[in-house]
C-alpha positions as semicolon CSV with decimal commas, in nm:
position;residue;x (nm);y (nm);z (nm)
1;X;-1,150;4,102;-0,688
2;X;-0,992;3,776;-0,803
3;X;-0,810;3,579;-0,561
4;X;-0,441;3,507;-0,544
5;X;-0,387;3,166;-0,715
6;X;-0,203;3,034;-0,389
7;X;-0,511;3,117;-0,181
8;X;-0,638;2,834;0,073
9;X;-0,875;3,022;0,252
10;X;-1,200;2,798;0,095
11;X;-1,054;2,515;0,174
12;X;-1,021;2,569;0,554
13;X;-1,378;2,727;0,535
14;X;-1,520;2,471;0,364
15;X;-1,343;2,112;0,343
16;X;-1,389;1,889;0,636
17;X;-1,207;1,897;0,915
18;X;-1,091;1,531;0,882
19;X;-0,831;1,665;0,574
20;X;-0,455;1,558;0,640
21;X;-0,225;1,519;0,377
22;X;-0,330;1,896;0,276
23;X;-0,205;2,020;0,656
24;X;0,152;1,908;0,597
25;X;0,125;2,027;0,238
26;X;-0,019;2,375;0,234
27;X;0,011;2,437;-0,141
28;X;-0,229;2,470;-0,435
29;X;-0,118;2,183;-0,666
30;X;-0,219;2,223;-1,013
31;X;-0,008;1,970;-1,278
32;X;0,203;1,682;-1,243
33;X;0,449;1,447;-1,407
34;X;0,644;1,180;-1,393
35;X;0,814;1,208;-0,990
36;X;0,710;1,572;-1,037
37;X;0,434;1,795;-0,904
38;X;0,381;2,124;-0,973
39;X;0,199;2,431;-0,818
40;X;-0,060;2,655;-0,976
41;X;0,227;2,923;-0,865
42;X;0,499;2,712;-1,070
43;X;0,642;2,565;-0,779
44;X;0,812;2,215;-0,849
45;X;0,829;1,923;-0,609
46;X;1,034;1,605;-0,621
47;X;0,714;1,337;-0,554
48;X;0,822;1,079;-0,353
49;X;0,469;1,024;-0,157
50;X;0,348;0,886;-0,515
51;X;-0,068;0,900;-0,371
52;X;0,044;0,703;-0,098
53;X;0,118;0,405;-0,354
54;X;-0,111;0,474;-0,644
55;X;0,164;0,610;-0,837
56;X;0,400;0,372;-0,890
57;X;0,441;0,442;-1,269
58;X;0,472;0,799;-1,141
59;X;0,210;1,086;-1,273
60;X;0,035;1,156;-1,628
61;X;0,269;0,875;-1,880
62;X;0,264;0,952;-2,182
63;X;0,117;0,579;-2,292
64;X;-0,112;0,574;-2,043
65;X;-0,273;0,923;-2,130
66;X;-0,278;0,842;-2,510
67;X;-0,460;0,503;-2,487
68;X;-0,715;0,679;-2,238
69;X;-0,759;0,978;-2,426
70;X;-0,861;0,761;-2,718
71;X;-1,108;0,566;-2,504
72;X;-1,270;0,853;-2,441
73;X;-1,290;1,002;-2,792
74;X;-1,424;0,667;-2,914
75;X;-1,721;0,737;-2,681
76;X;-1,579;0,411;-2,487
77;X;-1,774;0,270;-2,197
78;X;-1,699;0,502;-1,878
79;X;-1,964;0,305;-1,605
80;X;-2,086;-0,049;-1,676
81;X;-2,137;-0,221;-1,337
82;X;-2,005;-0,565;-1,382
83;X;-2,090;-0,575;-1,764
84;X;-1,900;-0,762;-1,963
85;X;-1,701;-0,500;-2,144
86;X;-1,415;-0,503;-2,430
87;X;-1,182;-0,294;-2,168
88;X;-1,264;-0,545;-1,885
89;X;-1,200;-0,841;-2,103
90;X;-0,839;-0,711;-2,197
91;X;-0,771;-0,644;-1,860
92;X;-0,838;-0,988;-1,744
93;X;-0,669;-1,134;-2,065
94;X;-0,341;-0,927;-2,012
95;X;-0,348;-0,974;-1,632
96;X;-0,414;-1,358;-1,674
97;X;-0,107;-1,380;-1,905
98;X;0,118;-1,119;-1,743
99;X;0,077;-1,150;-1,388
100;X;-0,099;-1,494;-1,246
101;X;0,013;-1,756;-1,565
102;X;0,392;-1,654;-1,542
103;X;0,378;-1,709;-1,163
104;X;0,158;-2,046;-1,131
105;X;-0,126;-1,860;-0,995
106;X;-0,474;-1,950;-1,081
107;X;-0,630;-1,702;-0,914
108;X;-1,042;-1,609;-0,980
109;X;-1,024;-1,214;-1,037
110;X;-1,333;-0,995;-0,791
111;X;-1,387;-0,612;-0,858
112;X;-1,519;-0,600;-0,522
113;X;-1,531;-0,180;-0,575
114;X;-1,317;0,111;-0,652
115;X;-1,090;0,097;-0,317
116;X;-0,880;-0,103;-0,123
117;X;-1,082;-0,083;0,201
118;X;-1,358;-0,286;-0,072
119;X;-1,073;-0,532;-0,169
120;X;-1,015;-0,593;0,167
121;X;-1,405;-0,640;0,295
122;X;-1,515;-0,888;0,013
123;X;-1,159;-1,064;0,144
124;X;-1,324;-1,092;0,508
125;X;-1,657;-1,196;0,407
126;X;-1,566;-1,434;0,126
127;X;-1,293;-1,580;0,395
128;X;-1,597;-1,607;0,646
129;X;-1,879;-1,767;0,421
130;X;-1,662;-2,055;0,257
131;X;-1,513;-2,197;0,634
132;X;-1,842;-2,078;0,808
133;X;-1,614;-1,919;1,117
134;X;-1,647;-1,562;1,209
135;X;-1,259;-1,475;1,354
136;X;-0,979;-1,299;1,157
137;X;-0,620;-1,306;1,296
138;X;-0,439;-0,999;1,237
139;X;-0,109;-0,832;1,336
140;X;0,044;-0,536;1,553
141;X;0,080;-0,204;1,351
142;X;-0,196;-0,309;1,101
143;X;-0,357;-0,141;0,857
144;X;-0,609;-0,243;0,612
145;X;-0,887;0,049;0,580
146;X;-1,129;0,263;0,756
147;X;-1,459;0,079;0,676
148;X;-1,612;-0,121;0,962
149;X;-1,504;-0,467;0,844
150;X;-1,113;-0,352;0,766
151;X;-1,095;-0,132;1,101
152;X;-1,150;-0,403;1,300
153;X;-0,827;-0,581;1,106
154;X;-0,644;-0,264;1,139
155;X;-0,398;-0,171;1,475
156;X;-0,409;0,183;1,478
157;X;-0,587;0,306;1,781
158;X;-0,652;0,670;1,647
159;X;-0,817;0,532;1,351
160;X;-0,988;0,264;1,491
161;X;-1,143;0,489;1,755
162;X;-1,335;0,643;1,489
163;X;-1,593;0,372;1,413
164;X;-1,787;0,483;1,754
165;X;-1,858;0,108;1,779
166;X;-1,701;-0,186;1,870
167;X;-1,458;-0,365;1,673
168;X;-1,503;-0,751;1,723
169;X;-1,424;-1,073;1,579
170;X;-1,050;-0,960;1,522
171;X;-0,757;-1,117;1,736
172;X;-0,450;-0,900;1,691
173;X;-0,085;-1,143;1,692
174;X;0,242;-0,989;1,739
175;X;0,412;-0,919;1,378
176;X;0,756;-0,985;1,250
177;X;1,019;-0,895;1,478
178;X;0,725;-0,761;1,776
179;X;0,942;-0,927;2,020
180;X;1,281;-0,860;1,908
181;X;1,342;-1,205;1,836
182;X;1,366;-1,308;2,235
183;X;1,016;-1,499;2,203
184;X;0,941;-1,781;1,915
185;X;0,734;-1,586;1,661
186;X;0,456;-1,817;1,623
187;X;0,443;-1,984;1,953
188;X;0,191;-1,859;2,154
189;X;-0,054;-1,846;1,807
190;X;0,013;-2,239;1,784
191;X;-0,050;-2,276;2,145
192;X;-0,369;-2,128;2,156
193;X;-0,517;-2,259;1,867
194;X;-0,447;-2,605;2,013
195;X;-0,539;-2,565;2,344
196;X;-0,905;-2,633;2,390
197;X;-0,917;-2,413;2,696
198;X;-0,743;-2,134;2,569
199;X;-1,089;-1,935;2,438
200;X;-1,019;-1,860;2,119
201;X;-1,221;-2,037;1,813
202;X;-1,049;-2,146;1,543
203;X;-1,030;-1,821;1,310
204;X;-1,139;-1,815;0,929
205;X;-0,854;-1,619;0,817
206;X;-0,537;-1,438;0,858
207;X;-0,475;-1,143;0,701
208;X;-0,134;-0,980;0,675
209;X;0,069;-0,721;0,497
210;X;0,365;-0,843;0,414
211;X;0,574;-0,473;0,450
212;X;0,346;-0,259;0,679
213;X;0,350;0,066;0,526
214;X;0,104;0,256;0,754
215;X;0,255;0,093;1,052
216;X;0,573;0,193;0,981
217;X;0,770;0,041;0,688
218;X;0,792;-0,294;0,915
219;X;0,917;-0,562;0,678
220;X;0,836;-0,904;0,727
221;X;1,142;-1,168;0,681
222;X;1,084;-1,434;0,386
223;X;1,097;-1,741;0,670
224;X;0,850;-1,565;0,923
225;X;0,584;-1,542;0,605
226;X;0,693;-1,916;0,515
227;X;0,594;-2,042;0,908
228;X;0,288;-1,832;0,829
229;X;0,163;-1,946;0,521
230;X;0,252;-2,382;0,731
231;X;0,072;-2,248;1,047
232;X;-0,218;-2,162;0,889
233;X;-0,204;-2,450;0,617
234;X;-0,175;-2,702;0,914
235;X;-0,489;-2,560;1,076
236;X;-0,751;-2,478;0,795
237;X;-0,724;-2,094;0,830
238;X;-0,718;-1,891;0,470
239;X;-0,454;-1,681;0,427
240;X;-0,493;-1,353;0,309
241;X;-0,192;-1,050;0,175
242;X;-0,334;-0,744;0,187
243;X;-0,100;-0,577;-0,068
244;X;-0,300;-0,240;-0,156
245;X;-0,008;-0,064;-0,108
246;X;0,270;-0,305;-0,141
247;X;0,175;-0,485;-0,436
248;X;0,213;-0,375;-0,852
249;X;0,590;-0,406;-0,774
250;X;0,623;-0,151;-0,505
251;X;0,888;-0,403;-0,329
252;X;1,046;-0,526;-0,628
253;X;0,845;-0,831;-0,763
254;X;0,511;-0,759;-0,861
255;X;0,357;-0,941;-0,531
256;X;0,521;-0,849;-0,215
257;X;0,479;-1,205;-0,137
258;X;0,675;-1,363;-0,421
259;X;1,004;-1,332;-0,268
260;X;0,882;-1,566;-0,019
261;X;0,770;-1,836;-0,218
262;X;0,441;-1,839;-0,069
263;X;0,049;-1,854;-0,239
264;X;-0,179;-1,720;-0,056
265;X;-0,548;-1,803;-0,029
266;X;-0,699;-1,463;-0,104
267;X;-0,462;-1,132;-0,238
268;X;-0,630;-0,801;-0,216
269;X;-0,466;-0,487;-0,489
270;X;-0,641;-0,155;-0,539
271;X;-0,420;0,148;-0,545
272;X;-0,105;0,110;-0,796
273;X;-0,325;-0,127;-1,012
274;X;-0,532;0,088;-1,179
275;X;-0,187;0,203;-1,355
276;X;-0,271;0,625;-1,382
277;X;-0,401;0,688;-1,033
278;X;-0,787;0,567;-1,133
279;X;-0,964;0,405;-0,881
280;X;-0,964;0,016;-0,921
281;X;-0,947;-0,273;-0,671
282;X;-0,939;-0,663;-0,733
283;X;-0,944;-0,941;-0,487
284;X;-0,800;-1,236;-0,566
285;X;-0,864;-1,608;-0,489
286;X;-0,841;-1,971;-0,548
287;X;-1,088;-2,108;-0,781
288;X;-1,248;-2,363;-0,541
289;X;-1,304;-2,024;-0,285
290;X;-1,534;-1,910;-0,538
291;X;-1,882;-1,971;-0,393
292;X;-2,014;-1,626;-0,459
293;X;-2,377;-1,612;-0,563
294;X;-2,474;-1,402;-0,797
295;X;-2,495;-1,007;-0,681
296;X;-2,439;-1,128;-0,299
297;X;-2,178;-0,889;-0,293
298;X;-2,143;-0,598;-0,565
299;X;-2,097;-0,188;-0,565
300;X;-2,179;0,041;-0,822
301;X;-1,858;0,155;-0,920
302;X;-1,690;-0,213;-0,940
303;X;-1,661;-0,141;-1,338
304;X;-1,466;0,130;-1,394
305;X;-1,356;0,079;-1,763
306;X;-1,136;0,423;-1,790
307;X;-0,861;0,194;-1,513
308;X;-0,918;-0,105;-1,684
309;X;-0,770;0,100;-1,991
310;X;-0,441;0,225;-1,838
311;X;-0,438;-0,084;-1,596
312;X;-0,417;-0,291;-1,897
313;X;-0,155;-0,040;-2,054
314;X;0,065;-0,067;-1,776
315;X;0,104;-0,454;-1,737
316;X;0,248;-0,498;-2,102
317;X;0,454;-0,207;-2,064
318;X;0,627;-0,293;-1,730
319;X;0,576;-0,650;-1,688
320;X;0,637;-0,799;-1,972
321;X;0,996;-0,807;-1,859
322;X;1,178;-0,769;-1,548
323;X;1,330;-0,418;-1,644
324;X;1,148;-0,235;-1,386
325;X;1,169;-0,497;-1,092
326;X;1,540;-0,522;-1,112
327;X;1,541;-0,110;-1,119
328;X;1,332;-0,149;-0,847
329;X;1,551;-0,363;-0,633
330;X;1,846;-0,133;-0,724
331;X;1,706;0,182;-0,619
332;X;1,606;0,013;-0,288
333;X;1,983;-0,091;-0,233
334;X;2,113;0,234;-0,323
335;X;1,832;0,396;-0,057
336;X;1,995;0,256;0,208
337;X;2,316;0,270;0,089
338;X;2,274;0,650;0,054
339;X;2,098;0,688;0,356
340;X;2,338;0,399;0,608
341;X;2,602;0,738;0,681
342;X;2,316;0,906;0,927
343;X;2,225;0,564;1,123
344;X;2,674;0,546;1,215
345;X;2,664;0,947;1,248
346;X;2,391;0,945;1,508
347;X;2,429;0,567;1,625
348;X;2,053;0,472;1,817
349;X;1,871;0,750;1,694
350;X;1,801;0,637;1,305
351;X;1,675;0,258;1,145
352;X;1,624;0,235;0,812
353;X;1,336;-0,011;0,717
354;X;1,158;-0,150;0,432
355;X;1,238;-0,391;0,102
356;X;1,274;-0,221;-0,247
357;X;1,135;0,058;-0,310
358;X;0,987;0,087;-0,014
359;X;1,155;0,277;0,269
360;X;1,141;0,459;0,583
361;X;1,408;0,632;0,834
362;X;1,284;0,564;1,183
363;X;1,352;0,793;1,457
364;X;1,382;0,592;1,741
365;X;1,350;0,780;2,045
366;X;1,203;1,102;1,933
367;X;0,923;1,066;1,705
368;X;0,882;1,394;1,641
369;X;1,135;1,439;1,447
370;X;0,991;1,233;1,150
371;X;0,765;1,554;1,130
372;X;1,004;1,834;1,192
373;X;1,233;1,620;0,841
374;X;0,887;1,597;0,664
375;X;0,852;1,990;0,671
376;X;1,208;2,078;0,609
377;X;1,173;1,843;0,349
378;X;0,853;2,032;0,213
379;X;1,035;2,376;0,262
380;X;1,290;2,216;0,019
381;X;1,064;2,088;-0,232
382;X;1,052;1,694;-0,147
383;X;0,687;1,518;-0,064
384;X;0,747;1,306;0,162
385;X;0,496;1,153;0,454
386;X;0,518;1,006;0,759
387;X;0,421;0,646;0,904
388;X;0,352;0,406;1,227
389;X;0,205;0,415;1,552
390;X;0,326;0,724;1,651
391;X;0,443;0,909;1,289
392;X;0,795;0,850;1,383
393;X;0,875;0,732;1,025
394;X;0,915;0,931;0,719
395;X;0,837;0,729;0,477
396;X;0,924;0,691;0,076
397;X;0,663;0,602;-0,166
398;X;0,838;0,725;-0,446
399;X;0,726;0,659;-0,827
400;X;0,935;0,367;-0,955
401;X;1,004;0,486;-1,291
402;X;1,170;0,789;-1,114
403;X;1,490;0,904;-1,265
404;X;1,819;0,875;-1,134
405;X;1,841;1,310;-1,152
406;X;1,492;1,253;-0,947
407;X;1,624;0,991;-0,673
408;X;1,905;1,146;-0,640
409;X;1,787;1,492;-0,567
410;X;1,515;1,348;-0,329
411;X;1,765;1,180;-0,163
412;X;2,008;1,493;-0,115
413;X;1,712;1,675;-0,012
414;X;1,597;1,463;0,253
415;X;1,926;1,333;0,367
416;X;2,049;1,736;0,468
417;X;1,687;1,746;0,645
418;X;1,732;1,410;0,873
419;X;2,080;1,521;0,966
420;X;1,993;1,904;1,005
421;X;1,691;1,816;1,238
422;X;1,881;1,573;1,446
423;X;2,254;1,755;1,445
424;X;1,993;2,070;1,606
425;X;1,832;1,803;1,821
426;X;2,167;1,648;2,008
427;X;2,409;1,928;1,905
């Protein structure tokens, strides 16, 4: 007897356990495009979770498909290692001319690995072999992956909790805003990293997302990241952006740092880079950082020529211009713009965070009813997830070559849920 199409049941009986975006989502997803996802029933949903950032040129374009298709009927190198192939070398030519040249960064480029949580560990150890120090200063509501090296970087207790060991040389500093601007941002780090007696050795790195999105959509200001980037200049510590999620234009400029008119040390980007959802990751650095030795740190699936492809793709088509940044930034005004009604309707309850096109409504004092908008959301065809320390944030990830029909209706969508949920909440 053949099973409905909509049927679960194997997955339950068989997947893990440790499955989550599938809980809040209990549909059989079959095709997608653009801001659109679409059931194996039929069933259309407005995307705005976008692969939690690995779709910001939204699902299955048209280029994209064509110029990998092609690859792959050519017989083009799939697996390679770190071969020197033709796809890698257009990559690195159209990134190099594109990206870094346009924005005075001379940056070497590391495929550390297919994922961000690699990115993010070849960060940590290059950071640690080239000053010879062992600490990394990170920041409240962290998140940087769940392998042993970014755990210990990341804030989340849950998560953290799960590498059964201890997580050491990581000192966690309050973020942007921690304090609610009563105490001096950087004070107490200065203070401590003068004071001989304080305890704590001088750290090899700092590593910092410059808009948290798994802890919440917490946007750092432009002059906190500038009295970063002189703090750690003045003391010798390397400073790393994480921006796996936040980078490939997600807020706006292509870097999440640019606005700030900072250069980091080290910059780690997986998710959004690989252009069509492939799995790619680069770590960036300054040339004179660059004392790998050969193979000392490698994976097998650092050459994944099939992203390089659609990576490649993507840079000319959306940054060879500032079209989509300036789209970007628009969308992001008209966000909160849209959404600014709700926080004066139900004055303490909402707080709209985040810079360009990423956003999040904040539920102040009941958290759960981030999740109670998420399902009404889902019940209404809109993918949205939730974010920070304790999921009271539902958060927008949205593709940013949505449509105005497709903001728009995500928008209407979500605003009836927040204002449903909290109208039944304080009615």
């Amino acid at each position: 007897m053949t099973e409905p199409t909509h049927d679960i049941s194997i997955f339950s009986e068989r997947e893990s356990e440790v499955r989550s975006y599938s809980r809040n989502w209990p549909a059989v997803f079959d095709t997608s495009k653009g801001a659109t996802i679409t059931t194996v029933d039929g069933e259309e949903y407005t995307d705005f979770f976008g692969g939690a950032g690995a779709l910001n040129y939204g699902h299955n374009d048209d280029d994209m498909k064509a110029a990998l298709l092609e690859y792959i009927e050519r017989d083009g190198i799939t697996h390679s290692l770190d071969k020197y192939t033709v796809a890698k070398r257009k990559f690195l030519e159209t990134f190099s001319s594109t990206i870094l040249e346009p924005r005075g960064l001379d940056y070497k480029v590391m495929f550390p690995g297919p994922t961000g949580t690699n990115a993010v560990e070849s960060a940590l150890k290059l950071a640690r072999k080239v000053t010879g120090r062992e600490a990394i200063i990170n920041f409240t509501n962290s998140f940087h992956g769940m392998t042993l090296g970014s755990l210990s970087v990341t804030g989340n207790s849950m998560k953290r909790a799960g590498a059964g060991i201890p997580l050491v040389h990581a000192t966690p500093m309050p973020y942007d805003n921690y304090f609610g601007g009563v105490t001096e941002d950087f004070q107490w780090m200065e203070r401590v990293l003068l004071d001989s007696g304080s305890g704590m050795n001088r750290p090899a790195a700092v590593i910092v997302e410059c808009v948290q999105g798994e802890g919440g959509i917490n946007a750092a200001r432009a002059e906190w990241l500038q009295a970063l980037s002189e703090l750690c200049e003045r003391h010798e510590i390397l400073l790393i952006i994480d921006d796996v999620q936040m980078g490939c234009g997600r807020t706006g400029e292509f870097f999440s740092f640019e606005f700030a008119g900072i250069k980091p040390d080290i910059v780690t980007l997986s998710k959004s880079i690989g252009g069509y959802g492939l799995p790619l990751a680069v770590t960036l650095f300054r040339k004179d950082l660059d004392t790998w030795t050969p193979g000392e740190h490698n994976g097998t699936f650092r050459g994944n020529n099939m992203a390089f492809v659609t990576a490649e793709l993507a840079l000319r088509k959306f940054w060879s211009d500032d079209k989509l940044q300036n789209k970007t930034l628009e969308n992001g005004r008209i966000l909160r713009e849209r959404f600014s009604p709700l926080v004066y309707k139900y004055e303490g309850k909402l707080e709209l965070r985040g810079r360009g096109m990423a956003f999040g409504i904040a539920f102040i004092d009941n958290p759960e009813l981030a999740d109670k908008t998420m399902q009404r959301c889902f019940d209404n065809k809109l993918l949205v997830e939730t974010a920070g320390p304790s999921d009271e944030v539902v958060k927008f990830l949205a593709p940013l070559t949505l449509t105005d029909e497709e903001r728009d209706r995500g928008i209407e969508i979500c605003y009836e849920a927040v204002d449903h949920v909290l109208a039944a909440e304080y009615a």
